[in-house]
C-alpha positions in Angstrom: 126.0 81.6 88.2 122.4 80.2 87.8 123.3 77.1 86.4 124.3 74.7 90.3 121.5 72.8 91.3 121.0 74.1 94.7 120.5 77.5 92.7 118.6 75.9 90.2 116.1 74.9 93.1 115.9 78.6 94.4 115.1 79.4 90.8 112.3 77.2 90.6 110.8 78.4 94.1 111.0 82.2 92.7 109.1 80.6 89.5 106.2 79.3 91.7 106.7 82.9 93.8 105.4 84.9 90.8 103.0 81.8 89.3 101.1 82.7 92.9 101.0 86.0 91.8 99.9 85.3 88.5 96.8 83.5 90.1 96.5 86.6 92.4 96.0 88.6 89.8 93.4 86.7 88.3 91.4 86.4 91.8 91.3 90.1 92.1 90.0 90.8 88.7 87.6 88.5 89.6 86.9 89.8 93.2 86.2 93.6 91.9 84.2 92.4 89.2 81.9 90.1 91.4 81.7 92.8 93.9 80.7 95.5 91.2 78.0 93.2 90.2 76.7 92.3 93.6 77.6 88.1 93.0 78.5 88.2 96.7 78.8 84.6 97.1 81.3 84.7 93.9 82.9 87.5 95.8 83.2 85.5 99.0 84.6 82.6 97.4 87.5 85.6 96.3 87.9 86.5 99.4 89.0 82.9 100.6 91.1 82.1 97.6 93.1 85.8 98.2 93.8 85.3 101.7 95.0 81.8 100.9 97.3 82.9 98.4 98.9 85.3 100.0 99.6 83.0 103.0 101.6 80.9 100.3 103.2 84.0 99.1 104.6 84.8 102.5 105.7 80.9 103.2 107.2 81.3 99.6 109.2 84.5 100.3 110.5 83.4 103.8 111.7 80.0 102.5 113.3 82.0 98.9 115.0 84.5 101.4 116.0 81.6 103.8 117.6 80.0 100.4 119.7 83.0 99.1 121.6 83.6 102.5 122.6 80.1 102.6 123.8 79.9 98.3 127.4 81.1 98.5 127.4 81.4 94.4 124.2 84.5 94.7 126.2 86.2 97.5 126.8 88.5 94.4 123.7 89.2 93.6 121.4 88.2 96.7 121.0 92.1 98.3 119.1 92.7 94.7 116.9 89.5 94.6 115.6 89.7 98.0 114.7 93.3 97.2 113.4 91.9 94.0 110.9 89.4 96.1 109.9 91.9 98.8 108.9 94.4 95.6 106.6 91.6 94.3 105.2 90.3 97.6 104.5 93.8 97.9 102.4 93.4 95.1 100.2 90.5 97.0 99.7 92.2 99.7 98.2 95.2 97.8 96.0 92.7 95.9 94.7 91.2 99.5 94.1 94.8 100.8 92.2 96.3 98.5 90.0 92.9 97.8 89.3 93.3 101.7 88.8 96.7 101.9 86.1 96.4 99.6 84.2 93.9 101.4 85.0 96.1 105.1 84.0 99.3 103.5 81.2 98.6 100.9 82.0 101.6 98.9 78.7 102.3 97.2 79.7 102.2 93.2 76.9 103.8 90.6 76.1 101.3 87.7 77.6 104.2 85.4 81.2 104.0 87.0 80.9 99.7 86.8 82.9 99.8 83.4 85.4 103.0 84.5 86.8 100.6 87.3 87.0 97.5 85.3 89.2 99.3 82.8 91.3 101.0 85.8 91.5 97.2 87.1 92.8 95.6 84.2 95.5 98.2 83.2 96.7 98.2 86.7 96.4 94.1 86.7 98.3 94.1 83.6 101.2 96.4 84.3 101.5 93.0 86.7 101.2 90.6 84.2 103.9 91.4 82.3 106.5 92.3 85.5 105.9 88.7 86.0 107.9 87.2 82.7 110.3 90.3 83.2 111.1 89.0 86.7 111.5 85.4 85.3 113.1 86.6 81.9 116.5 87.7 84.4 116.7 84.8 85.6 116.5 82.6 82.4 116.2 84.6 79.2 117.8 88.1 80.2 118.1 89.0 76.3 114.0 89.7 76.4 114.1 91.6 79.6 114.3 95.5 78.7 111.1 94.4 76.1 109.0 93.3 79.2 109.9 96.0 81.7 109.3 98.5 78.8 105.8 96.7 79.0 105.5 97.7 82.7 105.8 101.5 82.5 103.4 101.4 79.3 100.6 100.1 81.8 101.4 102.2 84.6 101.3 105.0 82.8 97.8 103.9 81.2 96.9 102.6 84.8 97.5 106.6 85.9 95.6 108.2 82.5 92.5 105.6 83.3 93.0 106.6 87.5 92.4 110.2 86.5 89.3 110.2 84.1 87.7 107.7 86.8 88.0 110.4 89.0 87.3 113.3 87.0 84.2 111.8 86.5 83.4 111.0 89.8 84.1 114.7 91.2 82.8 116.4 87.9 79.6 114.3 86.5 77.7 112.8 89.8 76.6 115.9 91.3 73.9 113.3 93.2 76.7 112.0 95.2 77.9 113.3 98.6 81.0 114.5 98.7 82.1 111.7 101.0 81.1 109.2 98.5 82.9 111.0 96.2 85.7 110.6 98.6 85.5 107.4 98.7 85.5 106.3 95.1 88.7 108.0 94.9 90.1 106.4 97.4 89.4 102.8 95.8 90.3 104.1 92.9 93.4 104.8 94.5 93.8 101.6 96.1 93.8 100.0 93.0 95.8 102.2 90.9 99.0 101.5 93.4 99.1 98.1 92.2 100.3 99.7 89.0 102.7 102.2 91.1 104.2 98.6 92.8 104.4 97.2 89.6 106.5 99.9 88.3 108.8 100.0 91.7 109.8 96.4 91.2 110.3 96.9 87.5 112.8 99.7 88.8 114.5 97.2 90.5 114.8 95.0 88.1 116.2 97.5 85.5 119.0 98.1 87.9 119.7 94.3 88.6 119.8 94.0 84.6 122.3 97.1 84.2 124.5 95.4 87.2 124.4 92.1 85.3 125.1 94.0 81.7 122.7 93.0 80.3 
């Protein structure tokens, strides 16, 4: 069923869908790294590339969505693949939050905890990175999808060990902070570790679309 050309051009719209994400990822890394490390005009330059990815995000999903309804051979499958691209442009508009909130807030981050939220930002990143090739493995290689969402759940789980030391330490090792700094290290903690939690969610969703499809 993925094999018309009119589907085939859908296909390749989903493809540059979750490429944008891709370079989302990368820009948040970047942005919470730059923002740890006081580069602010690094950080700025984050800021702009975020907001203008997830702008093509959106334009992506309302033209993919627009697509489906109008593909007679998807009406099968298309309740499952729009819930599929609302899952991941969930995703973005995580990423574009929590980049934002940390240049709105200006959570105050002690040089101890700089390496604490880099790890909690890369496992949560990569539970991401690989939903991506799961997402594009079902529609082109299902045979190496279960190995990639199985990927997924590792990372989210790590995402959640790395989430709870962070703020272990946080409430248990900085008696010099406030509580409400303490508070609010948590909450970026927590801010990050739901891109994990999202990442999961759509990997969900894709398990089922795989079971529907037998694979």
């Amino acid at each position: 069923m993925f094999k018309f050309k009119q589907t085939n051009d859908t296909i390749n719209n989903i493809n540059h869908f979750f490429d944008v994400i891709d370079q989302a990822l990368i820009v948040f890394k970047e942005g919470t790294k730059n923002y740890l490390y006081n580069h602010t005009e690094q950080f700025n330059t984050n800021l702009e590339s975020m907001s203008a990815l997830e702008n093509e995000a959106d334009n992506l999903r309302h033209k993919i969505e627009s697509n489906i309804y109008s593909l007679t051979s998807l009406a099968r499958v298309r309740g499952d693949i729009i819930r599929l691209i609302e899952n991941m442009d969930d995703i973005v508009d995580i990423l574009e939050s929590s980049l934002f909130q940390f240049e709105i807030e200006r959570p105050y981050v002690p040089a101890e905890l700089y390496a604490d939220f880099v790890r909690l930002t890369e496992l949560s990143t990569m539970a991401v990175e690989n939903l991506i090739p799961a997402a594009k493995s079902y529609f082109k290689n299902p045979e190496n999808l279960n190995e990639k969402i199985h990927r997924v759940y590792f990372y989210e789980k790590e995402t959640d060990k790395q989430a709870q030391n962070l703020k272990r330490r946080v409430f248990h090792d900085f008696n010099t902070l406030k509580l409400s700094e303490k508070f609010h290290l948590r909450y970026f903690a927590l801010h990050i570790e739901n891109l994990s939690d999202a990442a999961e969610k759509a990997a969900d969703q894709l398990l089922i679309m795989s079971i529907k499809r037998g694979i």
